[in-house]
Structure formats: C-alpha cells, structure tokens
N, C-alpha and C positions, 0 to 999 in steps of 0.2 A: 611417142614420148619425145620430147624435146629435151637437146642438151644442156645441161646444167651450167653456164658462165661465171658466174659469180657463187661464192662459197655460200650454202643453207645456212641463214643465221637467223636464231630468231628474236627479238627484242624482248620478248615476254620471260622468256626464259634466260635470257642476260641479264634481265635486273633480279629474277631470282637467285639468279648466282651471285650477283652483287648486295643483294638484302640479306643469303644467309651466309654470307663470308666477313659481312663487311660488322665488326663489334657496333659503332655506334654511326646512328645517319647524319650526328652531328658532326663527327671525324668528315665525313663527303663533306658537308656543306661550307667548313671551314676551309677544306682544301679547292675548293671551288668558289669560294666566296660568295656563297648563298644566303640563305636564308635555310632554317632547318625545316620548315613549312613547304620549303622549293623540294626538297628533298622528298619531302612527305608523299607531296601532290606526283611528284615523280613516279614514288615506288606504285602510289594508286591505279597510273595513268600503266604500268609498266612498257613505258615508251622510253628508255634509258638512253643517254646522248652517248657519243663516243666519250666525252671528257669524264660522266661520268666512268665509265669503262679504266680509263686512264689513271681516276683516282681511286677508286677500289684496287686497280695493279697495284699502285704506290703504296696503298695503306695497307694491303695484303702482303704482299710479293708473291702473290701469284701474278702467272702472264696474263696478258691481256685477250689472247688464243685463247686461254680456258674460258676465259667469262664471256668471250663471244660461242664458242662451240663447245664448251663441255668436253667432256671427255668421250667424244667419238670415236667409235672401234672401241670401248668398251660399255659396260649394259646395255648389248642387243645390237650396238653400232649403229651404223646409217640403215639409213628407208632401205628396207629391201626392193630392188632393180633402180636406186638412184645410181646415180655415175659421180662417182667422183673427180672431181677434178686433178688432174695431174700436180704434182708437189712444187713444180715451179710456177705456173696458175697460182695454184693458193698463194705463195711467197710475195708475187707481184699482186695481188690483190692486199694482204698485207701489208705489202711496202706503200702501196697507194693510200692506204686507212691512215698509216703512220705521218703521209707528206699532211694528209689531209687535218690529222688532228693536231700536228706542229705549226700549221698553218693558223688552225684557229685559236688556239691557245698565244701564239703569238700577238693575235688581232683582240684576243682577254687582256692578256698581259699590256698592250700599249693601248687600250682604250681610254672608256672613262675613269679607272681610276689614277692613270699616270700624271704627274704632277707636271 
C-alpha cells in the first residue's frame, strides 16, 4: 500500500454536502455569478469547483474542511489501514487550496466583468 500525500477528498460527496446544506442553489449562483442552470448542471455533474466550496462556507458558516472531508473520525472514521496524514500535512495542503482559490477568485473578480 502506498502512502497517502495528499488529504482523501472526494468530489462527489462535497457537492452533497453542498446540496444538503446549502437552502437555495440560487443563493450559489448569485454569489458566484452564474446562471442558476450552471448550478443545476453542477450538482448533476457532482464535479463541485473549489469556489463553489467557498460559497456554500459563506452562505453556511460552516468551514470549508467540513464540505471537502465531512466529519472524519466520526461515523466509522477513515478507511480502515488508510494512514492519515500528519496535522501539519493537512494544514499546508490547506493553506495551498486557500492560495490557490484567492488566486482564482481574484482572476473572477478582475476579469470580464471589470469595467
């Protein structure tokens, strides 16, 4: 078995977090500046971007940890003989998500709709 680098995460189940937390997909789409159909085809697809992740934190206040991993270590925990990754691992993998989605929000926010 090979060691685990990067923290288990899985898409599928981040947009279910995001679908049943989140009151309306119109709230996402507004705060994203979508289309509510983008949203739609999203939850179908459940391929969920990091931004949306970002905006279901914002319109929840839950963190952004729970809708990518759920609540691990509890019902049944992790894979039994997975290894988890050390607490500062996770943090830098984290803080990496975090450059990464300031990044792109940044490159939303000054695109096409800047005047």
């Amino acid at each position: 078995m090979s060691k685990t680098t990067e923290l288990d995460f899985s898409r599928a189940d981040c947009c279910r977090r995001i679908f049943e937390t989140v009151p309306r997909q119109q709230d996402l789409a507004d705060l994203l500046g979508v289309t509510a159909s983008a949203i739609t085809n999203t939850k179908k697809r459940q391929q969920c971007s990091l931004e949306l992740v970002i905006a279901a934190s914002q319109i929840t206040g839950r963190p952004i940890e729970w809708f990518m991993f759920g609540d691990q270590g509890k019902k049944g925990g992790a894979t039994p003989g997975a290894q988890t990754p050390p607490l500062q691992q996770r943090l830098e993998c984290l803080e990496r998500t975090v450059r990464q989605l300031e990044q792109r929000l940044g490159r939303l926010e000054g695109g096409c709709c800047a005047e």
